[in-house]
C-alpha positions in Angstrom: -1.0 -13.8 -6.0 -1.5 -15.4 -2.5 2.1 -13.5 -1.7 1.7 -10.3 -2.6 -1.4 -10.5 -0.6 0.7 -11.5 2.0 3.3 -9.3 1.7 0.4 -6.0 1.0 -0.7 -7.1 4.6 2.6 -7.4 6.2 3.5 -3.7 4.3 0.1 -2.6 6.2 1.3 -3.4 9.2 4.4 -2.0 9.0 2.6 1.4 7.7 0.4 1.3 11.1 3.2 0.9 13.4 5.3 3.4 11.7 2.6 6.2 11.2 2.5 5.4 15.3 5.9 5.1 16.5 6.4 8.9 14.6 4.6 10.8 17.1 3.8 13.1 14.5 -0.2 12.2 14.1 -2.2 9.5 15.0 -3.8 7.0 12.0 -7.3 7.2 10.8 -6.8 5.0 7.3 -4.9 3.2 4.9 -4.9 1.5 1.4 -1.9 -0.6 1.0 -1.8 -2.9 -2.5 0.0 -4.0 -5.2 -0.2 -2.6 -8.9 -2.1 -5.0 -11.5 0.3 -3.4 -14.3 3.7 -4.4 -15.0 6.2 -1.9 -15.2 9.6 -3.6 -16.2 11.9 -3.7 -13.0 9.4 -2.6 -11.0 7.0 -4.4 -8.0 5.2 -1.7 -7.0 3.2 -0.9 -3.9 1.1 1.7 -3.9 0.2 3.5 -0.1 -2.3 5.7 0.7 -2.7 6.6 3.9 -4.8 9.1 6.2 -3.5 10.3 9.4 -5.2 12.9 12.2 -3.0 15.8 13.3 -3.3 18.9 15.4 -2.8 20.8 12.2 -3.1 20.1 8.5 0.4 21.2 8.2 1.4 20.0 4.6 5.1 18.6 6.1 3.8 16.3 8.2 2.7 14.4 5.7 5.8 14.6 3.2 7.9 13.2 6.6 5.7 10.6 7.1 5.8 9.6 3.5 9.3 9.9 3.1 9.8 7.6 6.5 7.3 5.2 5.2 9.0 4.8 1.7 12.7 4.2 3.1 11.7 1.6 5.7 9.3 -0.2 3.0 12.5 -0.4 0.4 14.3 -1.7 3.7 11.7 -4.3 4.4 10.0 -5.8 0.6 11.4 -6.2 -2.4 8.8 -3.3 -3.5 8.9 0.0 -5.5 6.7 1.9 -2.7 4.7 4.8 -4.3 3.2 6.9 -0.9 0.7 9.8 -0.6 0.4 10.1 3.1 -3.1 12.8 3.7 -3.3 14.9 7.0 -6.8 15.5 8.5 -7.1 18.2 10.9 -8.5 17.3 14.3 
């Protein structure tokens, strides 16, 4: 348990840094943490995040989510499920 713990917070990190490296909108929240069920070949992480743009423009938020999904596969052993929420300014 003490890992994925580990590993949830390292994944938070990682969402943080990535939401600000886009450029697209600037990070209000985020709920990163592992799934109590067991789904058979699956560790999944499950990411919700809120993020302040200019606009609520609906494709910010499915290129954030799509970013944050490749680069979590590329850096956990995780099955990242990702609902990224844009909040107007």
């Amino acid at each position: 348990m003490l890992q994925r713990s580990s590993t949830a917070q390292r994944a938070a990190a990682l969402v943080q840094s990535t939401i600000d490296a886009s450029g697209l909108a600037k990070p209000v929240h985020q709920d990163v943490r592992f799934t109590r069920a067991d789904i058979p070949g699956q560790n999944t992480l499950l990411v919700r995040a809120w993020v302040q743009a200019p606009s609520p423009d609906p494709a910010i938020g499915e290129r954030l989510a799509a970013t944050l999904r490749e680069r979590l596969r590329a850096s956990f052993d995780v099955t990242p499920l990702v609902d990224v929420t844009v909040l107007a300014e």
